[in-house]
VOMIFI-368208 format. One record per atom (N, C-alpha, C, CB): y negated, x, z; atom name; residue number from 1. Coordinates in pm, 1 decimal. Atoms other than C-alpha are relative to their C-alpha. Glycine has a CB too. Example, Ala and Ser with C-alpha at 12.3 -4.5 7.8 and 13.67 -1.06 7.14 Angstrom:
<recs>
{{119.0,89.0,0.0},"N",1}
{{450.0,1230.0,780.0},"CA",1}
{{-120.0,90.0,0.0},"C",1}
{{-2.7,-99.2,124.6},"CB",1}
{{119.0,-82.0,-6.0},"N",2}
{{106.0,1367.0,714.0},"CA",2}
{{-109.0,-77.0,73.0},"C",2}
{{-46.2,41.4,-141.5},"CB",2}
</recs>
This chain:
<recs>
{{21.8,-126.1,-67.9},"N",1}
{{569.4,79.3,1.3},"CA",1}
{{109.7,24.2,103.3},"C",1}
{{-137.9,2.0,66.3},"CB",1}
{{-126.0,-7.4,-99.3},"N",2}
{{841.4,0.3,254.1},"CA",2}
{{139.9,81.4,-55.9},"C",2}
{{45.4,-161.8,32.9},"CB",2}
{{-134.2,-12.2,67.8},"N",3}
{{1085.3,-0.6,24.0},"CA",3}
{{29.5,210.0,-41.6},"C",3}
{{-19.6,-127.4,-178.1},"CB",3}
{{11.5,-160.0,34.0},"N",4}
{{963.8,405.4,-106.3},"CA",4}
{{72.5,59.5,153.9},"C",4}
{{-201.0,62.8,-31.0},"CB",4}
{{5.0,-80.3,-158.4},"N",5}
{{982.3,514.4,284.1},"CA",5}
{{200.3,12.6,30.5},"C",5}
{{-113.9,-147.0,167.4},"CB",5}
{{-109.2,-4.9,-26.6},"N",6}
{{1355.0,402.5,315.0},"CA",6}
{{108.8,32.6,-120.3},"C",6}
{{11.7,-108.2,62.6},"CB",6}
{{-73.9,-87.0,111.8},"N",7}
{{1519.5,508.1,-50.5},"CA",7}
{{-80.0,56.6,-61.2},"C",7}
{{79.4,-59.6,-95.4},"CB",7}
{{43.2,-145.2,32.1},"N",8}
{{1393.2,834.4,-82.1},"CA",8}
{{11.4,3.5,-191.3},"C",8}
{{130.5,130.9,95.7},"CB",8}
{{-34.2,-64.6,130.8},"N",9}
{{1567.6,923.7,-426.0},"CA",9}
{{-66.4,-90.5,-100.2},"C",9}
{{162.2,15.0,-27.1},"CB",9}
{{46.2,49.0,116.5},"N",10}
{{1404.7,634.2,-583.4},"CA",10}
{{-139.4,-14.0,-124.9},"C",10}
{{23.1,-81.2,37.4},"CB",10}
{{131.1,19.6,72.6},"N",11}
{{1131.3,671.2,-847.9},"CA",11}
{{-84.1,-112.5,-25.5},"C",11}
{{15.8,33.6,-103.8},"CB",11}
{{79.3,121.2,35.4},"N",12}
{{843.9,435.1,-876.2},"CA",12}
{{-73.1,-10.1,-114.9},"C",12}
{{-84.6,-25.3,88.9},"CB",12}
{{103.7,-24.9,136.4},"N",13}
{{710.7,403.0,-1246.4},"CA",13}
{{-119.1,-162.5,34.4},"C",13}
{{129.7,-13.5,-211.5},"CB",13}
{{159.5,41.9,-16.1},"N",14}
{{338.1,245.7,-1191.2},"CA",14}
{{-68.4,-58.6,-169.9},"C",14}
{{-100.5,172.2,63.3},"CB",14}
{{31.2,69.7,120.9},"N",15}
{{236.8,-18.5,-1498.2},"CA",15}
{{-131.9,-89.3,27.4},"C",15}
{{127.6,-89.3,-46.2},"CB",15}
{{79.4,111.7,-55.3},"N",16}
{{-120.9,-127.3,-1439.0},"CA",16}
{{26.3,-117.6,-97.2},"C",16}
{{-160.3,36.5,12.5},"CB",16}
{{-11.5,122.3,93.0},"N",17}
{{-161.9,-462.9,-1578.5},"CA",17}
{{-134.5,-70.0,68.9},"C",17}
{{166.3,-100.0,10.3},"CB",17}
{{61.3,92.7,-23.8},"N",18}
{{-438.5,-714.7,-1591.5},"CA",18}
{{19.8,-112.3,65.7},"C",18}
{{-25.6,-18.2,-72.7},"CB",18}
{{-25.5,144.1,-27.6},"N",19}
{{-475.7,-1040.1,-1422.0},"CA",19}
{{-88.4,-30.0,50.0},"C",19}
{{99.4,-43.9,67.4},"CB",19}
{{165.8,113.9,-27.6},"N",20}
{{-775.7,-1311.3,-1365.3},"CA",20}
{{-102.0,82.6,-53.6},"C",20}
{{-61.3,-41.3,192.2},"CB",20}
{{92.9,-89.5,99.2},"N",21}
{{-977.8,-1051.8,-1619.7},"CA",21}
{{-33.7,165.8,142.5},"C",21}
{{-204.8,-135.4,-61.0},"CB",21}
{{88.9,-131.3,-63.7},"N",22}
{{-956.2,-763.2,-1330.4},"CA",22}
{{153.1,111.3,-49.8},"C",22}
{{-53.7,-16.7,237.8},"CB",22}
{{-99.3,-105.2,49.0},"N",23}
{{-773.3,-448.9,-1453.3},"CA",23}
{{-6.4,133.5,72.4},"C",23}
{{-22.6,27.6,-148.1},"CB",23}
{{32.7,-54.5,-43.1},"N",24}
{{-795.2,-99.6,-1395.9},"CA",24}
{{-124.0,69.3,-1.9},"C",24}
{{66.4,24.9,-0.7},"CB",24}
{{116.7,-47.2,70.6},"N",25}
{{-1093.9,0.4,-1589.6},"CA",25}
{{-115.9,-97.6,71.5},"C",25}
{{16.8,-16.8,-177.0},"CB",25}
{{145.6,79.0,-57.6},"N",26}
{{-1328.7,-269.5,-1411.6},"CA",26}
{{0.6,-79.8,106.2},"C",26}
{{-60.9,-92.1,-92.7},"CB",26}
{{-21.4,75.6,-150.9},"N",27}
{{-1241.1,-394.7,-1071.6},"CA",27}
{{-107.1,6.2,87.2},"C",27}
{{114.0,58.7,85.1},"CB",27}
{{99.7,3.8,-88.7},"N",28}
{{-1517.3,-266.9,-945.2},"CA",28}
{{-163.3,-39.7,-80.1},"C",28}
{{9.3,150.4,74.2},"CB",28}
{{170.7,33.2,47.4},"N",29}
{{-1812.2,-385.0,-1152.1},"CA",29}
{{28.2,-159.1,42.6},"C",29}
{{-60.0,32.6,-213.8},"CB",29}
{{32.0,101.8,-27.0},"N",30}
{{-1771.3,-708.2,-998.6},"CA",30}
{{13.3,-46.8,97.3},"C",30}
{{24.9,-52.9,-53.9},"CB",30}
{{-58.4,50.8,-118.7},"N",31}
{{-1736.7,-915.4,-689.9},"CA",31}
{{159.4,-11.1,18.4},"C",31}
{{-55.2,-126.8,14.1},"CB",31}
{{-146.2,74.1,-10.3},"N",32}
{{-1422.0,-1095.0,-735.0},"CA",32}
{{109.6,173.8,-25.6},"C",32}
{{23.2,-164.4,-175.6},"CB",32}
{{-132.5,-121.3,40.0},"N",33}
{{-1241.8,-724.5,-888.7},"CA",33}
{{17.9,68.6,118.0},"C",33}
{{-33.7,127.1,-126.9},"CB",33}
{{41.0,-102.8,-139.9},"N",34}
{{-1403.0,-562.1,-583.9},"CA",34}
{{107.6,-31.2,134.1},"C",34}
{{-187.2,-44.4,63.9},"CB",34}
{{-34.3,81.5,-90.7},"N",35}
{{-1280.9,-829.4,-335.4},"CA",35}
{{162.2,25.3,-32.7},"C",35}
{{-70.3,-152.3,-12.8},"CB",35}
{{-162.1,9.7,21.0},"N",36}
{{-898.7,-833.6,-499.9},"CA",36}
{{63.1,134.9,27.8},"C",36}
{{43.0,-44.5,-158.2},"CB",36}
{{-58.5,-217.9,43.9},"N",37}
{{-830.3,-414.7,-541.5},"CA",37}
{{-49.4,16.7,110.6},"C",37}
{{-84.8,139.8,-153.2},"CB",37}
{{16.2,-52.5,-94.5},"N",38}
{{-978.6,-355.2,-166.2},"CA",38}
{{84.7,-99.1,60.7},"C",38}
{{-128.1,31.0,37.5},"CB",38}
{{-108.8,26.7,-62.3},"N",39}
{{-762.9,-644.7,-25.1},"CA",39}
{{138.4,27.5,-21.3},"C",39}
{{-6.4,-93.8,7.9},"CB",39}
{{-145.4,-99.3,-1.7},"N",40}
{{-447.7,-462.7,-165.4},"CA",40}
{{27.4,105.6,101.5},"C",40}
{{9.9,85.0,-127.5},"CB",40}
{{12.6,-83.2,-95.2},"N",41}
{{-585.7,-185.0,-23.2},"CA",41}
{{35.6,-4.9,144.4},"C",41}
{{-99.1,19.6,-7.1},"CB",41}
{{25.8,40.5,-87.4},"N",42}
{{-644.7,-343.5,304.6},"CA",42}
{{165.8,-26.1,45.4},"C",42}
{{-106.8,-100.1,-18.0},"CB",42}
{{-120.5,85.9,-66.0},"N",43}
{{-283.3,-497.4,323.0},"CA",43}
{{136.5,108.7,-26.1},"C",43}
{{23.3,-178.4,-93.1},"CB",43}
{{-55.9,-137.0,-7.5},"N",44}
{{-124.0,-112.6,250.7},"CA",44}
{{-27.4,30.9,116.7},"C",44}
{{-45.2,100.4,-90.7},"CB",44}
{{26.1,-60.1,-161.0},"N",45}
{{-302.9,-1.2,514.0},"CA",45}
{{33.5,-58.8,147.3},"C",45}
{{-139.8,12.2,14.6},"CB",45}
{{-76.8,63.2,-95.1},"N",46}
{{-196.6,-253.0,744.7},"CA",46}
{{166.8,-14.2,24.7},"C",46}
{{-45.3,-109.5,-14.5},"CB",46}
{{-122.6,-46.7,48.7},"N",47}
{{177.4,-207.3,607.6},"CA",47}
{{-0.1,111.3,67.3},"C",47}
{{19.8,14.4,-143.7},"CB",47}
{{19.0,-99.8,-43.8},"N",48}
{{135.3,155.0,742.9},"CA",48}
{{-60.8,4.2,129.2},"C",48}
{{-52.1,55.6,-79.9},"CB",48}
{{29.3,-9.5,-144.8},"N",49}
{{-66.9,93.9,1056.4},"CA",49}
{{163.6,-54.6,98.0},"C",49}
{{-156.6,-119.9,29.1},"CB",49}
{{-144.0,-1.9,-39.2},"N",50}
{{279.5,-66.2,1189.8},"CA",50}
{{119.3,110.4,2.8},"C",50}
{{42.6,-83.4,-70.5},"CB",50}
{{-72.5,-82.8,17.2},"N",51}
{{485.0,166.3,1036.8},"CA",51}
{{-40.2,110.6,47.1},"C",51}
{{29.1,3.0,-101.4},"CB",51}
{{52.2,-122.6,-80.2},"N",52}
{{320.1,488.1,1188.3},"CA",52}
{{5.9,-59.0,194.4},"C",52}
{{-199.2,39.7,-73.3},"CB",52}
{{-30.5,28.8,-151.5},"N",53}
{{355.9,301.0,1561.2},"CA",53}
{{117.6,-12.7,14.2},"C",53}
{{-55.1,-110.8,61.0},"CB",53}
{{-143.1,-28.6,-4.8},"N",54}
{{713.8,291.3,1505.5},"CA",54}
{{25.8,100.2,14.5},"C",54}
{{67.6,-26.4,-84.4},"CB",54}
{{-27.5,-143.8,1.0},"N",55}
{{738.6,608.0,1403.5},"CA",55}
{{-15.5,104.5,92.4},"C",55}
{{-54.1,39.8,-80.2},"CB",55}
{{59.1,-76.0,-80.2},"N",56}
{{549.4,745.0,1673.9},"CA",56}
{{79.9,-67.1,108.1},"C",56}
{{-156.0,4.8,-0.6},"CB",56}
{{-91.6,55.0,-77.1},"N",57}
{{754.3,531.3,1946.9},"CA",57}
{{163.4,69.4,-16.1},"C",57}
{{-10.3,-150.7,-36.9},"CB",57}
{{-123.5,-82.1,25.5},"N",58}
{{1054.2,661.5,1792.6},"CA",58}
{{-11.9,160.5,-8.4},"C",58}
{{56.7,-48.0,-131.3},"CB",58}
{{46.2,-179.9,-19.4},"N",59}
{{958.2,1029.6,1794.0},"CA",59}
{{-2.6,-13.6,132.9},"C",59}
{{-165.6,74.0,-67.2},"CB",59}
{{22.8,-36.7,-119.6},"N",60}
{{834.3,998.9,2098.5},"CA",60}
{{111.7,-59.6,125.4},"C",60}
{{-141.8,-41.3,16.1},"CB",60}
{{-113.2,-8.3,-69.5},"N",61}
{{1157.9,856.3,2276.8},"CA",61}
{{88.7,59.2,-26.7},"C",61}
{{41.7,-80.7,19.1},"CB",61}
{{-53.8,-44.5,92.1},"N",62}
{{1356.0,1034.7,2071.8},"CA",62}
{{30.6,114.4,85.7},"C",62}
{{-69.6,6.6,-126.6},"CB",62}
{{32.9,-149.5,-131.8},"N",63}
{{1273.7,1365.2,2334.4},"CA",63}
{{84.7,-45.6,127.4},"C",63}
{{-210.5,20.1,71.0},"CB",63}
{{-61.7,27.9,-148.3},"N",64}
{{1359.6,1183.1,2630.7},"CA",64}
{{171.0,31.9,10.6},"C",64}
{{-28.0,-177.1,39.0},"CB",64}
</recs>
């Protein structure tokens, strides 16, 4: 996700794929799919909580 933010022009082609039997079709009918596909989640969003306090630090001195 970093990588999108700083080369713009580059396209990201998106290939789900399986692995330990969780895919895209069933991650959530189970614990373990549940548990793996929300800690991705979880570790985007933390990727981005950083990156938006930068951003906002830099904007906001940016004026001065």
């Amino acid at each position: 996700m970093y990588y999108q933010l700083f080369y713009l022009q580059t396209e990201f082609i998106i290939c789900p794929t399986q692995t330990q039997g969780v895919n895209k079709e069933n991650w959530f009918q189970c614990d373990d799919g549940i548990e793996k596909a929300m800690g991705e989640w979880m570790r985007c969003g933390n990727q981005f909580k950083d990156l938006i306090k930068v951003f906002n630090f830099n904007r906001i001195h940016a004026k001065e």
